[in-house]
VOBA-1610 file (N, C-alpha, C; in pm, whole numbers, padded with zeros to 5 digits, always signed):
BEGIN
Unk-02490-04479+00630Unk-02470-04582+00528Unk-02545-04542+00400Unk-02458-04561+00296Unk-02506-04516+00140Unk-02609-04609+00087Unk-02728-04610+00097Unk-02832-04712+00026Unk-02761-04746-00106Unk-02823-04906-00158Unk-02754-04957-00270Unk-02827-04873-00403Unk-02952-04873-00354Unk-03073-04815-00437Unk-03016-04717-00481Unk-02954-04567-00411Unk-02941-04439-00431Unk-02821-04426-00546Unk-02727-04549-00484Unk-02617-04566-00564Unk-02670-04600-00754Unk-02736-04691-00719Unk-02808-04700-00868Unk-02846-04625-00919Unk-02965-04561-00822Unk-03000-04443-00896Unk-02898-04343-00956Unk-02805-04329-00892Unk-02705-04192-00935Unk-02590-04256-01058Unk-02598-04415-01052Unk-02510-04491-01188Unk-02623-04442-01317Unk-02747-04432-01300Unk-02800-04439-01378Unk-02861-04297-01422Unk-02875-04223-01337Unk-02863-04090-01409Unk-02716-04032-01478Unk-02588-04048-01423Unk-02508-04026-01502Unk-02486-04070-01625Unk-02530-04246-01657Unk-02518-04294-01770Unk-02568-04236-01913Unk-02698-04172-01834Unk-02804-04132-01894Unk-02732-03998-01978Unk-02701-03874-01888Unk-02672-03787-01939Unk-02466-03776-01986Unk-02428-03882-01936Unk-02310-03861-02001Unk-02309-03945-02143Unk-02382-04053-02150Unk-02400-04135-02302Unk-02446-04029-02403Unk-02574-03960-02396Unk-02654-03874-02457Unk-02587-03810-02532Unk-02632-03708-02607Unk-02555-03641-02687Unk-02555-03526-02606Unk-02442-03453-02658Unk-02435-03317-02606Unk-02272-03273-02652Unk-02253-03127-02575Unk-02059-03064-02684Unk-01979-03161-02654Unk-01966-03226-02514Unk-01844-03343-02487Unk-01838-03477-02605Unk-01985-03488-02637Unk-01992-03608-02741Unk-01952-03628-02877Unk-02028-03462-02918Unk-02015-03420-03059Unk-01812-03427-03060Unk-01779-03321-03012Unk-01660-03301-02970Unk-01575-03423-03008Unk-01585-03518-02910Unk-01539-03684-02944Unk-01532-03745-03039Unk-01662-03735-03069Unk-01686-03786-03194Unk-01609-03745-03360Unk-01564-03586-03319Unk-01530-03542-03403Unk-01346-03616-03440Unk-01346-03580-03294Unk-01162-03563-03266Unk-01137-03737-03280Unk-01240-03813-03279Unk-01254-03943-03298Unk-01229-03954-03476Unk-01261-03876-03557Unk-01283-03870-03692Unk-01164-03814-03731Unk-01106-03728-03683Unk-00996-03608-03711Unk-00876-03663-03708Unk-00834-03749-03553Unk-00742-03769-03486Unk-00705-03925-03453Unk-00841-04008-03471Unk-00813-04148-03388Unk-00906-04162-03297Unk-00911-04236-03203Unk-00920-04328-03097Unk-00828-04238-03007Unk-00659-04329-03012Unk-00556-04321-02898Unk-00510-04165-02909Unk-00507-04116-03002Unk-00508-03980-03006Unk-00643-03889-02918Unk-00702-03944-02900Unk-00843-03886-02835Unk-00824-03941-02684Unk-00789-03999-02671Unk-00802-04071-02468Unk-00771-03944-02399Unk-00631-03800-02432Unk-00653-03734-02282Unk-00797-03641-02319Unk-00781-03606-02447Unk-00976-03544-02420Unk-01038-03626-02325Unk-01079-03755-02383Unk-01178-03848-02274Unk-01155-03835-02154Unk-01043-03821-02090Unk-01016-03839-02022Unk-00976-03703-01876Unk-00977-03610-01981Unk-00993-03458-01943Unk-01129-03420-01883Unk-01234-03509-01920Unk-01379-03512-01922Unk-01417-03530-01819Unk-01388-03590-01737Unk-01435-03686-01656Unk-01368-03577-01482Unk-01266-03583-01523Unk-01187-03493-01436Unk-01236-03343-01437Unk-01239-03329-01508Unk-01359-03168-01496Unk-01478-03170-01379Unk-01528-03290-01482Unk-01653-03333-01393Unk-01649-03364-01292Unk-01554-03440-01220Unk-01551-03445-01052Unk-01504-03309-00975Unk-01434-03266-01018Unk-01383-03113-00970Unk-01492-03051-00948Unk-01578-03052-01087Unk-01734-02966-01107Unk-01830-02988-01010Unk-01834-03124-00942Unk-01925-03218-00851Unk-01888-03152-00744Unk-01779-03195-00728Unk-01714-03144-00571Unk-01764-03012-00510Unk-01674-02917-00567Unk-01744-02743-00605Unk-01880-02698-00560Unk-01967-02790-00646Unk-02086-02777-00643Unk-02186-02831-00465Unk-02098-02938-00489Unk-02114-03031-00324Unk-02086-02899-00194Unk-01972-02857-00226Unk-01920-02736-00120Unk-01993-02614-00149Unk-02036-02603-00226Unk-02133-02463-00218Unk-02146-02389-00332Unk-02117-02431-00467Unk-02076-02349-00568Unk-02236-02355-00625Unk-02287-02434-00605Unk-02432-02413-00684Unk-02524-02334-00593Unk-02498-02280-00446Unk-02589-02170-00384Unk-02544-02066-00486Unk-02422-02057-00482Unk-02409-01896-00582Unk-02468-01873-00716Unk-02479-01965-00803Unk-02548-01984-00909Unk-02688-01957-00872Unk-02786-02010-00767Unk-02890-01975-00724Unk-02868-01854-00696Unk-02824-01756-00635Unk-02805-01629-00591Unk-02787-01535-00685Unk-02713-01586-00789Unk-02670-01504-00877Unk-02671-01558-01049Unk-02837-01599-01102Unk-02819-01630-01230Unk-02772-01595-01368Unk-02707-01496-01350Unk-02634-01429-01419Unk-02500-01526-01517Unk-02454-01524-01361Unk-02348-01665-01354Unk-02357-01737-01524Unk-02462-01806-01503Unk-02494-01901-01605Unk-02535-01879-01698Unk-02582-01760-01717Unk-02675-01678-01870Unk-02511-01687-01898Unk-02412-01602-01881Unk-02242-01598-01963Unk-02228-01719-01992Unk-02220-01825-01887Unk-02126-01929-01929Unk-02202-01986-02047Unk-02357-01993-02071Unk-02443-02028-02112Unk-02378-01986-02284Unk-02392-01861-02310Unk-02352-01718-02433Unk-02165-01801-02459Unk-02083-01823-02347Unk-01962-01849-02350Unk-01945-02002-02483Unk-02009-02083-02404Unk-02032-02201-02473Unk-02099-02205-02585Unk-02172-02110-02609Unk-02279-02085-02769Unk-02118-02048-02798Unk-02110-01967-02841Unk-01949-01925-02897Unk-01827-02030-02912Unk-01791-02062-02827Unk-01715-02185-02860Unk-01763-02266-02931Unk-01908-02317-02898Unk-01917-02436-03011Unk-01907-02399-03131Unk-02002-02268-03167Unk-01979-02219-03311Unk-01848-02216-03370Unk-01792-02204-03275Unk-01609-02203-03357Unk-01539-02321-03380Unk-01585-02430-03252Unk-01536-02548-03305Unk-01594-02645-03442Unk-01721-02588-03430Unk-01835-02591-03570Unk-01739-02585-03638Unk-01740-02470-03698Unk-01631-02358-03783Unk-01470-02456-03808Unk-01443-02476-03710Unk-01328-02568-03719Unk-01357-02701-03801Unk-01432-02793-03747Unk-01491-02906-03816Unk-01509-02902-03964Unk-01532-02766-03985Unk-01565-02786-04161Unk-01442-02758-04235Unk-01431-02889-04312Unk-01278-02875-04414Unk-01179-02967-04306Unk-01216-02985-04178Unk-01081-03058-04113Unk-01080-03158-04147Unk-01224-03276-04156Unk-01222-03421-04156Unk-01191-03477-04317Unk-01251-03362-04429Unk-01182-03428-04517Unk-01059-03402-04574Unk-00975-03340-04511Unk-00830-03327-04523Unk-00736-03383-04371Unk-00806-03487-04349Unk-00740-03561-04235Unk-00583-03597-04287Unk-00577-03590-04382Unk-00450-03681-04443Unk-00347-03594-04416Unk-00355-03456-04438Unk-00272-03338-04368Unk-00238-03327-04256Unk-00125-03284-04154Unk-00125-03299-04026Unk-00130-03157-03997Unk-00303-03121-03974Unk-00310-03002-03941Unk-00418-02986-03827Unk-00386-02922-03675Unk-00461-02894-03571Unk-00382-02982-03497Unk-00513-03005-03420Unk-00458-03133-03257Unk-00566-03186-03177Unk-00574-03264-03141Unk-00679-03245-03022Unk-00707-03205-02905Unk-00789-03166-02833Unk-00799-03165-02727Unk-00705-03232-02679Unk-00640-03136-02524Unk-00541-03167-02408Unk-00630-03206-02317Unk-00590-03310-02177Unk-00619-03318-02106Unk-00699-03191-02012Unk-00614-03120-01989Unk-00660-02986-01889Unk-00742-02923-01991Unk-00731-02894-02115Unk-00831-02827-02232Unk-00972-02876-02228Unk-01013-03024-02228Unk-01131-03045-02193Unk-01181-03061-02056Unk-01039-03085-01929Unk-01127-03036-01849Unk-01194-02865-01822Unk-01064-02803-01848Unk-01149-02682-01819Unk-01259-02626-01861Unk-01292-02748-02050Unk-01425-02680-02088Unk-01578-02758-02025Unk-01577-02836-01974Unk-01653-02893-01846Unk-01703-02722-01762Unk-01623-02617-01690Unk-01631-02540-01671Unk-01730-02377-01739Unk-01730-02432-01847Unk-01823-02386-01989Unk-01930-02424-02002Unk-01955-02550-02008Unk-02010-02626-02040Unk-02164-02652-02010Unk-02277-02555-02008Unk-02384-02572-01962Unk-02438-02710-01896Unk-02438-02819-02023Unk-02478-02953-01981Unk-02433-03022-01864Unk-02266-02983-01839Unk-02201-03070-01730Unk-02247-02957-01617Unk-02290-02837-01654Unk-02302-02803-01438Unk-02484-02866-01385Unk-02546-02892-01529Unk-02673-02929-01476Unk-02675-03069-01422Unk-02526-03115-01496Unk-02515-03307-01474Unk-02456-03273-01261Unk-02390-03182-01282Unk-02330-03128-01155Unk-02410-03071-01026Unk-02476-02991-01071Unk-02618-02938-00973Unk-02730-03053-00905Unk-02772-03165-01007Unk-02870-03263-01012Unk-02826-03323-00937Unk-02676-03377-00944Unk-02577-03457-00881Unk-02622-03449-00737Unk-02552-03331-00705Unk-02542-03308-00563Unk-02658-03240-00502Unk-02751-03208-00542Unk-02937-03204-00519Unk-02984-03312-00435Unk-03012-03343-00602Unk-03115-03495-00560Unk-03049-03632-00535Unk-02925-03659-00535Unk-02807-03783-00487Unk-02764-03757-00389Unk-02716-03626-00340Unk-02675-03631-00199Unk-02701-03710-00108Unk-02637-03772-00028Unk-02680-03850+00101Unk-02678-03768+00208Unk-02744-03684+00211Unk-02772-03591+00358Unk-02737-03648+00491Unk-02748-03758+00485Unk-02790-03819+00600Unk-02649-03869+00686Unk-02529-03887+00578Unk-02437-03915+00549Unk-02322-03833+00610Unk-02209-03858+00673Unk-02080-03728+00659Unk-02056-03684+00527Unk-02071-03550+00568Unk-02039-03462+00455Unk-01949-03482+00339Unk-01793-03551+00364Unk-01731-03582+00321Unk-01738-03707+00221Unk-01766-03814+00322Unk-01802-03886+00231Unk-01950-03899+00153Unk-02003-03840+00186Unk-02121-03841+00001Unk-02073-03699-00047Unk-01991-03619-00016Unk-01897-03599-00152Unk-01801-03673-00231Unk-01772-03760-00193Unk-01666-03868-00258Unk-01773-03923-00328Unk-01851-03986-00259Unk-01979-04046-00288Unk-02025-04032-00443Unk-02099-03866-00448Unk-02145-03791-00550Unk-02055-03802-00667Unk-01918-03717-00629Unk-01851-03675-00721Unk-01747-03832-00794Unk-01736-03935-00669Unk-01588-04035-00691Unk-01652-04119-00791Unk-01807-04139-00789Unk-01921-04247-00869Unk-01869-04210-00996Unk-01898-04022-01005Unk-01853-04004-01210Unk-01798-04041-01310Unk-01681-04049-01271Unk-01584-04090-01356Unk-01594-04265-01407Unk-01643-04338-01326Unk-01644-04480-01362Unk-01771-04501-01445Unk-01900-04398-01434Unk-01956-04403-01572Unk-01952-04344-01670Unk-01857-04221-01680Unk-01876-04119-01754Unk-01763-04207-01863Unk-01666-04259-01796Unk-01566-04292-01880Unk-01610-04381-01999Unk-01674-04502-01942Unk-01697-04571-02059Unk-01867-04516-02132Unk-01944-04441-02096Unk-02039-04329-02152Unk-01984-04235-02297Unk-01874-04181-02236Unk-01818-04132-02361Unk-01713-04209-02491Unk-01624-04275-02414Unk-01576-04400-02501Unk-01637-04445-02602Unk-01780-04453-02640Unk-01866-04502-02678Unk-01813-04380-02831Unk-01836-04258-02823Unk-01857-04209-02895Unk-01723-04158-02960Unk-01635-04173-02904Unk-01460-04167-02939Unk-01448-04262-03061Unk-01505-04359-02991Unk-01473-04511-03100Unk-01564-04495-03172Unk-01711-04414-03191Unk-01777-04421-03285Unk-01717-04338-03415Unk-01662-04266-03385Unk-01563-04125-03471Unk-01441-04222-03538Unk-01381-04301-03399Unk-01251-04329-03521Unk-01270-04441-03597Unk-01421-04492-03569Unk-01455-04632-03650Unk-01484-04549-03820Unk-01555-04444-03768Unk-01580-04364-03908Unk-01410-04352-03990Unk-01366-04307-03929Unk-01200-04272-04023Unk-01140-04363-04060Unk-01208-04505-03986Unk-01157-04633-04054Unk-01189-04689-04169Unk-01329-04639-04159Unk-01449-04738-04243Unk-01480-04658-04374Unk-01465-04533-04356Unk-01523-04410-04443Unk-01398-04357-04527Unk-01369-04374-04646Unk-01216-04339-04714Unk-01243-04282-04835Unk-01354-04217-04891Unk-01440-04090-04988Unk-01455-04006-04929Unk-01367-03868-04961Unk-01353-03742-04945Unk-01489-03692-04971Unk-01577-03724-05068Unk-01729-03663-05015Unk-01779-03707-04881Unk-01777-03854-04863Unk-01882-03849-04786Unk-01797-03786-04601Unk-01656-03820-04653Unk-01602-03728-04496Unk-01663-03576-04491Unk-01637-03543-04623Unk-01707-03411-04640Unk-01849-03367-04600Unk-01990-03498-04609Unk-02094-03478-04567Unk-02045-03515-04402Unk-02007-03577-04334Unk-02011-03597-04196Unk-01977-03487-04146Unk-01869-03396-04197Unk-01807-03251-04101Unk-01950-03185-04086Unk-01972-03210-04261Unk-02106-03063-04226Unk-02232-03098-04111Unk-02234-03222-04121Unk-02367-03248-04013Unk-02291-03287-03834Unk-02146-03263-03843Unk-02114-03274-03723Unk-02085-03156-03692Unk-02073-03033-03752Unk-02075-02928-03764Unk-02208-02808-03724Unk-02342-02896-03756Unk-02448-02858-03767Unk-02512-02920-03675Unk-02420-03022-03571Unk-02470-03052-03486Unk-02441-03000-03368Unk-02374-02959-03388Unk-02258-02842-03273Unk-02353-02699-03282Unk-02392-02690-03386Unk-02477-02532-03418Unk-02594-02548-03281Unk-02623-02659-03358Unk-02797-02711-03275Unk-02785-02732-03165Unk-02649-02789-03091Unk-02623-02768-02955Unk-02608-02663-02897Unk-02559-02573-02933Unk-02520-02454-02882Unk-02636-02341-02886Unk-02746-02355-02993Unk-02848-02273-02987Unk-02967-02355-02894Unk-02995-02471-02874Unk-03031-02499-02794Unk-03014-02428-02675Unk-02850-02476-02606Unk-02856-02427-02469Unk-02884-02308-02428Unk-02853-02191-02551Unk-02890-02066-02556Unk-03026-02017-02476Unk-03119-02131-02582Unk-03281-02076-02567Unk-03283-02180-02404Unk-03263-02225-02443Unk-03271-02429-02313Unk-03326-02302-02172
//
C-alpha cells in the first residue's frame, strides 16, 4: 500500500521542479509570446509525455546506466547547451515580428523528445524513481505510481507559464518593448544552458 504521505511528498516535489524555471518554461513562455496559448497546448502537452516515458525508463533501469556510464550525461548535458543557444538565437527578432507568419511551434513528439535532452527533466526523472519509489510495493505498480502522478502536476505547473507568454502578446502591443522581452527571454535561455553546462 502507497502511503498518503509519500504521495504528497512526490505531488510536491514535482510541483516544485516542474513550476520553476528551467528550457521547458522559458520555451513556453516564449511560444506563449510567439504563437498563443491554443497554439502552444501540443508543446504543453508533449511535456509531460516525455516525462512519463522518461520516469518509466528510468524506473526499469535506465538510470543504473547513467551511473555506470557518466559520459551519457556530460553529451546530453553539451547537446542541450546547443539547442538552447539556438532556440536563444531563434527568439531574437521572432516576438517582435509576431505579426508575420513566420516559424511554428513546438509539435507534440518535438517537445517530447526534447525531455530526452533535457538535463533538468532526467534529474526530475532519477529523483523520481530514487527517493519516491515504493520499494516495498509491486514493481509495477509504483511504476505507474512514480511515473502516472507526473503528468497531473506537471500539466497545470507548466500551463502557468504558457498563459504567462500569451498574456504578454495580449497585453504588450510596442514593438520595443516585445523587442526588450525576446532579448531577456533569449538571455534567459543563454543562462540556462550555461548553467547546466557548469551545474
Amino acid at each position: 500500500m502507497i502511503e498518503i504521505k509519500l504521495f504528497f511528498a512526490l505531488i510536491s516535489y514535482y510541483f516544485v521542479m516542474f513550476a520553476t524555471p528551467g528550457p521547458n518554461n522559458a520555451m513556453l513562455t516564449a511560444s506563449g509570446i510567439k504563437f498563443g496559448f491554443k497554439r502552444t497546448v501540443p508543446h504543453m502537452f508533449g511535456i509531460p509525455f516525455g516525462h512519463v516515458i522518461q520516469i518509466t525508463l528510468v524506473c526499469f533501469g535506465l538510470g543504473t546506466l547513467f551511473q555506470t556510464y557518466p559520459f551519457i550525461q556530460l553529451y546530453l548535458k553539451w547537446l542541450c547547451f546547443f539547442y538552447l543557444l539556438y532556440l536563444g538565437w531563434k527568439i531574437v527578432g521572432s516576438l517582435s515580428d509576431s505579426d508575420k507568419e513566420s516559424g511554428r511551434p513546438l509539435k507534440f513528439y518535438e517537445a517530447a523528445l526534447f525531455q530526452f535532452i533535457n538535463p533538468k527533466a532526467w534529474v526530475v526523472a532519477l529523483t523520481a524513481a530514487t527517493a519516491f519509489f515504493p520499494s516495498e510495493e509491486n514493481f509495477l505498480i509504483a511504476t505507474v505510481f512514480v511515473a502516472g502522478t507526473a503528468p497531473f502536476v506537471c500539466i497545470p505547473a507548466i500551463c502557468i507559464w504558457a498563459l504567462f507568454g500569451s498574456s504578454i502578446k495580449l497585453i504588450i502591443k510596442d514593438r520595443k518593448i516585445k523587442k526588450i522581452i525576446e532579448y531577456l527571454l533569449a538571455l534567459l535561455l543563454v543562462i540556462t544552458a550555461v548553467i547546466i553546462v557548469i551545474d
